[in-house]
C-alpha positions in Angstrom: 51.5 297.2 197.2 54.4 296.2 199.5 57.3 294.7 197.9 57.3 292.3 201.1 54.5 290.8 199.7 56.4 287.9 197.5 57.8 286.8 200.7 54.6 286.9 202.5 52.8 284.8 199.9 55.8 282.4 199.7 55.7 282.5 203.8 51.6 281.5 203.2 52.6 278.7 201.2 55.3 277.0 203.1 53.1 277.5 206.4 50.1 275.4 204.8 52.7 273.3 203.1 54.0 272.2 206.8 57.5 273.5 206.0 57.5 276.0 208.7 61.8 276.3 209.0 61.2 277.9 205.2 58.1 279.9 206.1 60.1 281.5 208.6 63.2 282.0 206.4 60.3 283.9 204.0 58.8 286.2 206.7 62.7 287.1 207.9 63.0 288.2 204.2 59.7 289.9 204.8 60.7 291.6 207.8 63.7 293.2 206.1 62.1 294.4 203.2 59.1 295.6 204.9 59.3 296.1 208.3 56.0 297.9 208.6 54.1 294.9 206.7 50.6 294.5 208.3 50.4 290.7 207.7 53.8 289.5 208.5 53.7 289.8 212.6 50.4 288.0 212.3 51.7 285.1 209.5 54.9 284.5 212.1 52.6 284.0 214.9 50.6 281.2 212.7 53.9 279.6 212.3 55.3 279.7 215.5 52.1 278.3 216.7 51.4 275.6 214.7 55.2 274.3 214.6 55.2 274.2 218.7 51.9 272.4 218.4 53.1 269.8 216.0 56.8 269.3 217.9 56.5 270.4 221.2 52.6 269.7 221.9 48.7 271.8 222.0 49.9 273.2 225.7 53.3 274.6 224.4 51.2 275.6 221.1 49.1 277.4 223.9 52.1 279.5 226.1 53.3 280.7 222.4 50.3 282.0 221.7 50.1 283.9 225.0 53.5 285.0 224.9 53.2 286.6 221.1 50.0 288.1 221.5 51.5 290.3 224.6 54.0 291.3 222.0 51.9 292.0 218.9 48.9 293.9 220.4 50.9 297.1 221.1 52.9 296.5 217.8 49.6 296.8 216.1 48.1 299.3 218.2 51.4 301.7 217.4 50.4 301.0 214.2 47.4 302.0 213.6 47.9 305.3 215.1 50.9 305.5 212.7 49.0 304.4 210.2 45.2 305.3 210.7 43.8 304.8 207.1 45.7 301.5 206.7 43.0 299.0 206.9 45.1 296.1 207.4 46.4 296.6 211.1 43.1 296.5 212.7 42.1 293.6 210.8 45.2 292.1 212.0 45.1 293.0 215.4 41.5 291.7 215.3 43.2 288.7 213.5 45.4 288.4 216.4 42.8 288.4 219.5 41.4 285.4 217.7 43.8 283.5 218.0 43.5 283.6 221.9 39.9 282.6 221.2 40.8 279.7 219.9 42.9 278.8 223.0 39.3 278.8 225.0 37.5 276.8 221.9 40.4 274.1 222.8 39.5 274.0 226.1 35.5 274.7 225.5 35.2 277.5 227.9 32.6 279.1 225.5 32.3 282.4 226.8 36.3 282.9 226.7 35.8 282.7 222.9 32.8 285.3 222.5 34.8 287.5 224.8 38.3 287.1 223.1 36.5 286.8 219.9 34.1 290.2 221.1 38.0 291.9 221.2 39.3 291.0 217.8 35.4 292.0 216.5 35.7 295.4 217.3 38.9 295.5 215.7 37.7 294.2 212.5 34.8 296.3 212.1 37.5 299.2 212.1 38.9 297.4 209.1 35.7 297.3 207.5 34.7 301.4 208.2 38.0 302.1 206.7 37.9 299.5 203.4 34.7 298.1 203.3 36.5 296.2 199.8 38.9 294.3 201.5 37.7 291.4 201.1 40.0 289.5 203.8 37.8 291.0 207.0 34.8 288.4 205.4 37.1 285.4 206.8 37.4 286.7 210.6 33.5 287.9 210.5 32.2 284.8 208.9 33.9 282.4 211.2 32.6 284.3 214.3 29.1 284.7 213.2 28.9 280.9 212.4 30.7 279.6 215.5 28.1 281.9 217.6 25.2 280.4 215.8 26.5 277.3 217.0 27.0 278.5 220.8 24.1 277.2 223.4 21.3 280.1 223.8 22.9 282.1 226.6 26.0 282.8 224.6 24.6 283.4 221.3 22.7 286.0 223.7 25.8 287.5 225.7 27.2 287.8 221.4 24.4 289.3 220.9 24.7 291.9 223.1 28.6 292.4 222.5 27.2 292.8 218.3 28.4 289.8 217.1 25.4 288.5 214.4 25.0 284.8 215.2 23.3 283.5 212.0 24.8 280.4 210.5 24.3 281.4 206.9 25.3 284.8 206.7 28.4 283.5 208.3 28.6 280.5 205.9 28.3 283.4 202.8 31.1 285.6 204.6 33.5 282.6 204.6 32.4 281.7 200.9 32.9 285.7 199.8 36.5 285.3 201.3 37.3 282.2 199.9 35.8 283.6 196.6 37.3 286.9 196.5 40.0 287.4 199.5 43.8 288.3 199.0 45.2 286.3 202.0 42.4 284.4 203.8 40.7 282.3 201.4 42.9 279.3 202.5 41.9 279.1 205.9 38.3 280.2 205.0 38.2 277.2 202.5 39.7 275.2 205.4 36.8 276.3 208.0 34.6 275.8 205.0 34.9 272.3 204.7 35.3 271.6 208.5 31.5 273.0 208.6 29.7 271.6 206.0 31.8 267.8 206.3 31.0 268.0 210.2 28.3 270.3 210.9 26.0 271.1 207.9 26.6 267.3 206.6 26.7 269.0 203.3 29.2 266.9 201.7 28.8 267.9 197.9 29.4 271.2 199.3 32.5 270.0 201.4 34.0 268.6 198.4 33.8 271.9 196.2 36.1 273.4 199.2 38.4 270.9 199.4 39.6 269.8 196.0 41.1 273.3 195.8 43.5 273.0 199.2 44.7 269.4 197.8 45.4 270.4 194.7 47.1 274.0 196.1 48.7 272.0 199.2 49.5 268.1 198.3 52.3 268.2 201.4 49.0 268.8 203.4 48.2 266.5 205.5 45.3 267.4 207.0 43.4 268.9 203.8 44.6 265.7 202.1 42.8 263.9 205.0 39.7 266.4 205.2 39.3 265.5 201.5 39.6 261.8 201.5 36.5 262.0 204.6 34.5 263.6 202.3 35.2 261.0 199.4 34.2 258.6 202.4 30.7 260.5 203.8 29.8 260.5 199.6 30.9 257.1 199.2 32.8 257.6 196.3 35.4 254.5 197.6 37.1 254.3 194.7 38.6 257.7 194.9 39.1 257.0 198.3 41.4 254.1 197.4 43.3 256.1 195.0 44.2 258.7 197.4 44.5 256.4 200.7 48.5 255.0 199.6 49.8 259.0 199.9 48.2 259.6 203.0 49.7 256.5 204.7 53.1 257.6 204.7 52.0 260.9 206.9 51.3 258.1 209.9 54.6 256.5 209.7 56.7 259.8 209.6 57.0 263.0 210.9 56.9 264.7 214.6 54.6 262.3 217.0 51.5 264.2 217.6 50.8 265.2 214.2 51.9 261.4 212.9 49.6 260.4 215.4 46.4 262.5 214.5 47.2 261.7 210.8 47.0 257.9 211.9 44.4 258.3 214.0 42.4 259.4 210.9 43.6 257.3 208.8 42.2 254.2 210.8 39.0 256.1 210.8 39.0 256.3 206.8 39.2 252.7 207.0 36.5 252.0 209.5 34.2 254.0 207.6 34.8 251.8 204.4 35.3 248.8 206.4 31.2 249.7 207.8 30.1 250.3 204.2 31.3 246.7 203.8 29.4 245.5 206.7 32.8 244.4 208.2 31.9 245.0 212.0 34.4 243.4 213.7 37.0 245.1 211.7 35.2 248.7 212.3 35.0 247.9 216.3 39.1 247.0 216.0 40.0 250.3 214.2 37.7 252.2 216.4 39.0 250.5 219.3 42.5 251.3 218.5 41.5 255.2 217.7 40.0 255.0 221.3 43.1 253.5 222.7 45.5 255.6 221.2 43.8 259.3 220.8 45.5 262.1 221.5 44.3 265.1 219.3 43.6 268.6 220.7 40.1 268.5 219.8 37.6 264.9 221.0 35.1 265.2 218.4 37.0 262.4 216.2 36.9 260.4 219.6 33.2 260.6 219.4 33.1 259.5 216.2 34.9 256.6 216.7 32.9 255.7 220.0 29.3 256.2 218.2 30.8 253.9 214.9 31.5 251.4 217.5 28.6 251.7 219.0 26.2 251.0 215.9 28.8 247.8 215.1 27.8 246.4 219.0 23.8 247.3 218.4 24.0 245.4 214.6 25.9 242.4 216.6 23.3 242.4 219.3 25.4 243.6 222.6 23.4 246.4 223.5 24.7 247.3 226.2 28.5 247.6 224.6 26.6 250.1 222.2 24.6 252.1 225.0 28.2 252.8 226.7 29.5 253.9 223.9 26.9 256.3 223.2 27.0 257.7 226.6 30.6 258.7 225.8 29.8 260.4 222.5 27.0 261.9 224.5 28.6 263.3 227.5 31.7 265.0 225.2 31.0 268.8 225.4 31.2 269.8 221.8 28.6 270.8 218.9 28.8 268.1 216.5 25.7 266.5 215.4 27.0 263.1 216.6 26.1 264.0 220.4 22.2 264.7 219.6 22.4 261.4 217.8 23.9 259.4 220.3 21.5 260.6 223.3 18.9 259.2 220.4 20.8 256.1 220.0 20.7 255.4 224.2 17.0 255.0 224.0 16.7 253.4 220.6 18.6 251.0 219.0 21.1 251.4 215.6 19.0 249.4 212.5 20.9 249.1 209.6 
């Protein structure tokens, strides 16, 4: 085992801990002990990433992503000839390609991502011929087999024919088995974990099993803190909710704009949610109204949540057509959240309590 590997794990920690100046400090200590380390290249370009995203904005996020991955494919390429039983490059080169895909998920261009995605496969499937027990290459297969599964028909096709298994549970069970068992990846598997079964699946018991961990690992998290407190929400355990609501406040009053603004953004939504339980509708169709207003997340699937919320207030008040335009917008956005089949349901028939 690489002596680099305190740094590395300390570098993992401040990274998920949103102290990315000290994640970097980590990985330079990393770079000196180890210069060779597998993980380290990859882990900076997570960093680098997410802090551009967070202080610069998702298209200067997008640039450093294009400009490292120039730089780290023939690093890892030079590598694995180097090193042709070391598991961990390809794995990390395959690692690497992914993170372009998620550059066309961003912008839904849906066959970028099985193509960029078909890249990083290949890579990864060297991993597994050369270690079939390390248990990190579950994260990058799981996540691609359940994202195809969730493509329309003439993708999951074209991954078909590029080898990529698109079946939802074996891709579910992949991501469990690495955030079960892996060295590195069972973070972000947990993380993609409860993204799927809080949003997707709507299997919130399940949700909540993966995200009591990341809290409890991560409190400077916002977002887990926030992906957990939904889940207290969708299982309407509210007064857990309360409990946890006065630390995530603070996240929307400080920090660099965008992520201040997505934390607030959610925040308002925790409370429309409750506000609904409470059959407060004019309250819900405010804080929806000022998520609407004011959105400006990367991804517009918590935009139509907040139109389809509003939309049931408007049917329950009687202005049906108020509701009908709201479910056209939660309709017409291009993503594969459950909300969008139920709001071209909710055009033609009317929200009932």
């Amino acid at each position: 085992m690489s002596p680099a590997n305190v740094h590395v794990k300390s570098g993992i920690h401040n990274l998920y801990s949103y102290q990315f100046d000290n994640a970097i400090i980590s990985l330079d200590s990393a770079l000196t002990v180890d210069p060779h380390h597998p993980v380290q290249p990859f882990l900076r370009l997570a960093v680098n990433w997410l802090q551009a995203q967070t202080e610069s904005g998702y298209d200067s996020s997008y640039a450093v992503i294009e400009q490292k991955v120039k730089n780290l494919v023939p690093w890892y390429k030079e590598h694995i000839s180097q090193y042709p039983d070391n598991a961990e490059y390809p794995l990390y080169l395959g690692s690497v390609y992914g993170m372009k895909a998620r550059i066309s998920l961003a912008k839904k261009n849906w066959l970028d991502v099985i193509i960029s995605g078909y890249r990083g496969y290949n890579y990864i499937n060297m991993a597994k011929d050369l270690d079939p027990q390390l248990k990190d290459i579950y994260m990058p297969f799981g996540l691609m087999e359940y994202y195809s599964c969730k493509m329309p028909g003439s993708i999951q096709f074209i991954a078909g024919l590029f080898g990529i298994n698109s079946d939802c549970e074996s891709g579910l069970g992949k991501l469990e088995t690495a955030a079960d068992e892996s060295y590195y990846s069972w973070i972000e598997s947990s993380n993609v974990l409860v993204y799927a079964y809080l949003y997707i699946e709507k299997d919130y018991h399940s949700a909540l099993k993966w995200a009591k961990p990341l809290v409890d690992q991560f409190p400077q998290n916002p977002m887990f803190l926030l992906l957990y407190a939904e889940t207290l929400a969708k299982l309407k355990m509210w007064n857990e909710l309360d409990e946890i609501l006065p630390d995530i406040y603070p996240y929307t009053q400080q920090g660099p704009h965008l992520l201040r603004n997505e934390c607030h953004l959610k925040y308002q939504y925790l409370l429309a949610m409750k506000e609904f339980e409470n059959q407060n509708y004019e309250d819900v169709i405010n804080l929806t109204t000022n998520i609407i207003t004011d959105y400006q997340m990367e991804f517009d699937w918590l935009l139509g949540f907040a139109h389809i919320l509003r939309g049931k207030c408007y049917d329950i008040k009687g202005e049906r057509i108020l509701a009908i335009m709201d479910y056209k917008i939660t309709a017409s956005l291009d993503n594969k959240y459950p909300e969008v089949i139920e709001a071209e349901a909710l055009i033609d028939t009317a929200y009932k309590l």
